[in-house]
N, C-alpha and C positions, 0 to 999 in steps of 0.2 A: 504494500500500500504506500503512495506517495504521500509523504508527510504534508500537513494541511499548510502549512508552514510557506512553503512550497510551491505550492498550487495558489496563494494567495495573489491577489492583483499591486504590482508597482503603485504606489503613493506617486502624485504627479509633481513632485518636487526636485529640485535641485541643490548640490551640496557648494555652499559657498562656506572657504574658510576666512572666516576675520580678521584681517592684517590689525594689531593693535600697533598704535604708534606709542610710540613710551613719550612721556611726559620729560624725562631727563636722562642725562648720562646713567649708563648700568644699573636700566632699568629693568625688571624683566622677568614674566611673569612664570609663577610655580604651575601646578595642576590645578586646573580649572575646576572644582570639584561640585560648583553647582552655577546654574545664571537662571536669570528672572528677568524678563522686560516689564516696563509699566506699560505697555500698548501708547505710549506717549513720546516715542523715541531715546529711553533710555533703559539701557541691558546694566544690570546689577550682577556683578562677579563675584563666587566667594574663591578665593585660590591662595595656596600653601608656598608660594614661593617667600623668598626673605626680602627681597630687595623691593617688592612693593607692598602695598600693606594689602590686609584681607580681603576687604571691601575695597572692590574699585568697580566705579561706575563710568562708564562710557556711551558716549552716543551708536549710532547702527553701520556710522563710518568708521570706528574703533579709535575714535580722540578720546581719550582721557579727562573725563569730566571732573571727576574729586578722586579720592580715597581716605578710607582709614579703617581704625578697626589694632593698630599695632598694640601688642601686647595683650588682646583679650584673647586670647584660642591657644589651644594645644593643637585640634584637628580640626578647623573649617571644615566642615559637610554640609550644609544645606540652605541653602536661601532663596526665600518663600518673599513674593509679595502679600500683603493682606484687601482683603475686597476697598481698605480705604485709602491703602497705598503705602501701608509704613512697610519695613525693610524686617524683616525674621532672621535669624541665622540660626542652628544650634549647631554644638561640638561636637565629634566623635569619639573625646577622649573625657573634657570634664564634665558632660551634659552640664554646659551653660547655654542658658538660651538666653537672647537678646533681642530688643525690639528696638528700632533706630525710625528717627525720621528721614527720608529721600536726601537730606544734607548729612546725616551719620549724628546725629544727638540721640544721646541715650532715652530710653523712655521707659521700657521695662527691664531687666534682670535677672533673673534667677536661675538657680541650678539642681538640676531635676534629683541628682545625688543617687544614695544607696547602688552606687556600683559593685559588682565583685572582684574581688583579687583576681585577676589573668594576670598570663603572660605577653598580653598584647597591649599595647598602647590604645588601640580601639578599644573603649570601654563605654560608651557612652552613647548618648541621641545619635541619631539619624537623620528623622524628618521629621514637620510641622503641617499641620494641618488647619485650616480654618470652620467652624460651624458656622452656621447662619445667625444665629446667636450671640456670634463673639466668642463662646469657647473654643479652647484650643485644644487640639488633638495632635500627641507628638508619639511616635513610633521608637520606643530605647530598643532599638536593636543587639549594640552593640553589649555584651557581655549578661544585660537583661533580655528577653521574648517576652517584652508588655507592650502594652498599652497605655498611655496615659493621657486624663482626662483637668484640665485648668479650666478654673474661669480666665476672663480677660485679665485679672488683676494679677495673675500668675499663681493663685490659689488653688492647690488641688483638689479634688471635687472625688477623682475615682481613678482606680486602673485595674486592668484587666490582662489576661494571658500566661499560659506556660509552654514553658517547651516543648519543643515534641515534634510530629510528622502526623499526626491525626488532625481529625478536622477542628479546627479550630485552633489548634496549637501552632505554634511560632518557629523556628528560626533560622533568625536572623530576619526580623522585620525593619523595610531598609527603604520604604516610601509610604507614604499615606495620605488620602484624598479624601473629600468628604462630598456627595453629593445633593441636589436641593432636595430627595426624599430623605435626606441624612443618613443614608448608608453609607458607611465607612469601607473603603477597600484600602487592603492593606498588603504591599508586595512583599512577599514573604520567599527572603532571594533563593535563602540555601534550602528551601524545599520546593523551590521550583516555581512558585506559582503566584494569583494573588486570592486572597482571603475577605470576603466580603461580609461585615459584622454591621448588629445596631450599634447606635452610638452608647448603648448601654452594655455591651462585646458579645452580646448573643452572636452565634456563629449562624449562617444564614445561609452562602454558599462557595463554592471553590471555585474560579477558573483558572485552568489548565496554563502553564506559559509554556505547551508546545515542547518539552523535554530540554527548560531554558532556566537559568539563573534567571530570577528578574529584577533585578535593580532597580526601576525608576516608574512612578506612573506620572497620569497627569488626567482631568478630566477636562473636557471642552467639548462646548456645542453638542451634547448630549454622547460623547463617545469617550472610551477608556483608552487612552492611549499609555503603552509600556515600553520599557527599552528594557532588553535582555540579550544574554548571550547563551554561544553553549556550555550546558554543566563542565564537560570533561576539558575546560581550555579554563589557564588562570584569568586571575579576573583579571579586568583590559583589556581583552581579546575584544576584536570586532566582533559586533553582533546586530542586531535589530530594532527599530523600532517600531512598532506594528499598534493600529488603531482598531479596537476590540469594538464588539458591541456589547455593554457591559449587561445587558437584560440575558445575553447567552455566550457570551464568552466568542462568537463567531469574528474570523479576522476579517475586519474588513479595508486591509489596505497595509501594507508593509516599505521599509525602504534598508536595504542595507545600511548600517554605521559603524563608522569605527568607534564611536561613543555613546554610552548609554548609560551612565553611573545616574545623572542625574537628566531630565528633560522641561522645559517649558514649551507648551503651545499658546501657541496666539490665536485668535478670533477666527485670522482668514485659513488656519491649519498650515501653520509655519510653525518650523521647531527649531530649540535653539538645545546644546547640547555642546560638552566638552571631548578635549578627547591629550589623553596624557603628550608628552609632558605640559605642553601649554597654550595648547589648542581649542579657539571657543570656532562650533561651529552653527553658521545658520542654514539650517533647507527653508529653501523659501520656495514657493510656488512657480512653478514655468511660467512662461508666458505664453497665454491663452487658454489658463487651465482652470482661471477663476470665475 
């Protein structure tokens, strides 16, 4: 049997990569490890390198608008816009999470904590989630398989999850969406798949990620869109990004990438997306295909 995978139809996109212009001498940026557009002509970088700081914002020609961010992270992972425009980030080592306004001013704080003793430096959050509500929904993948539930204020409310490979079990949960029925999907990389719960963590249903690590969701314009790779290739390997229908899990549209750790989609179904060591890329739509 040919893999669905496979049989799926080319996304009508193009891969454009990002020339960033450095802002100054020995500039230069780490791994890109997560981006966010505001749909307003500005792409929000979270990325590990030394010589620029965490947070750098740039317009969609790759001029360097601001940055900052030095000195708060151990591991930049993820940066979320929120439906009113402020700036998210959390850690993948001290689960700090942060909320910054478009110019980088602090506004929230806190750190989601009770990690366990590894041997990995990854110990901590993953991703952020936004409710309709205002609560926030963050993914500790990284040495915990929960769930966790904040109000806005950074107050926690509830969490949910244990480890495992059965339905509803976790890990390595390592993206999180929320959508307007408030079903929570949650990519749950090292078992393959994503995991669709109430915002209360009742477990609800599985889709398949196709025999795929999945790394990254994103929802938009009523469809699930995932980046993944294959299980048996270390992680960073090229892999996928493919737009689900999330009522049945059917693909409805794929495009090869060498990056998928983290994805943003836009309005018009453009993705933006990194790819090591410090590569941001955009697929944006052909011409004639909108």
């Amino acid at each position: 049997m040919i893999p669905l995978l496979l049989l799926a139809a080319a996304l009508p996109l193009e891969l454009i990569h990002v020339k960033i212009t450095p802002p100054r001498p020995n500039w230069e940026l780490g791994m890109i490890s997560s981006s966010a557009a505001d749909g307003k002509g500005t792409i929000y970088l979270l990325q590990r390198g030394l010589s620029a700081q965490p947070v750098v914002a740039i317009n969609e020609k790759g001029k360097v608008l601001r940055e900052w961010g030095k000195g708060l992270y151990q591991i930049p992972h993820s940066i979320r816009i929120d439906p009113q425009g402020n700036i998210w980030t959390v850690d993948a080592a001290s689960s700090r999470i942060l909320k910054f306004t478009p110019q980088g001013k602090i506004l929230l704080d806190f750190t989601v904590g009770e990690q366990p003793k590894t041997k990995s430096q990854f110990n901590g959050t993953a991703d952020i989630a936004f409710a309709p509500d205002g609560h926030l929904f963050i993914a500790d993948g990284y040495g915990n398989a929960r769930i966790l539930e904040y109000d806005a204020n950074g107050n926690r409310l509830r969490q949910w999850g244990t480890p495992g490979e059965g339905p509803g079990q976790l890990n390595l949960p390592h993206g999180i969406a929320i959508d307007k029925d408030q079903i929570i999907y949650v990519a749950d990389r090292e078992n393959g798949r994503i995991q669709c719960f109430t915002r209360e963590g009742k477990y609800l249903s599985e889709i398949p990620g196709n025999g795929n690590k999945t790394f990254s969701l994103h929802l938009q314009n009523g469809a699930l869109w995932i980046g993944c790779q294959p299980r048996n290739e270390p992680n960073g390997a090229p892999g996928w990004i493919m737009k689900l229908d999330p009522a049945t899990g059917a693909i409805l549209g794929k495009i090869d990438s060498p990056g998928h750790h983290s994805i943003d989609v836009s309005k018009k179904g453009e993705i933006l997306t990194g790819v090591r060591p410090d590569q941001l890329l955009w697929f944006r739509l052909k011409k004639g295909s909108q």
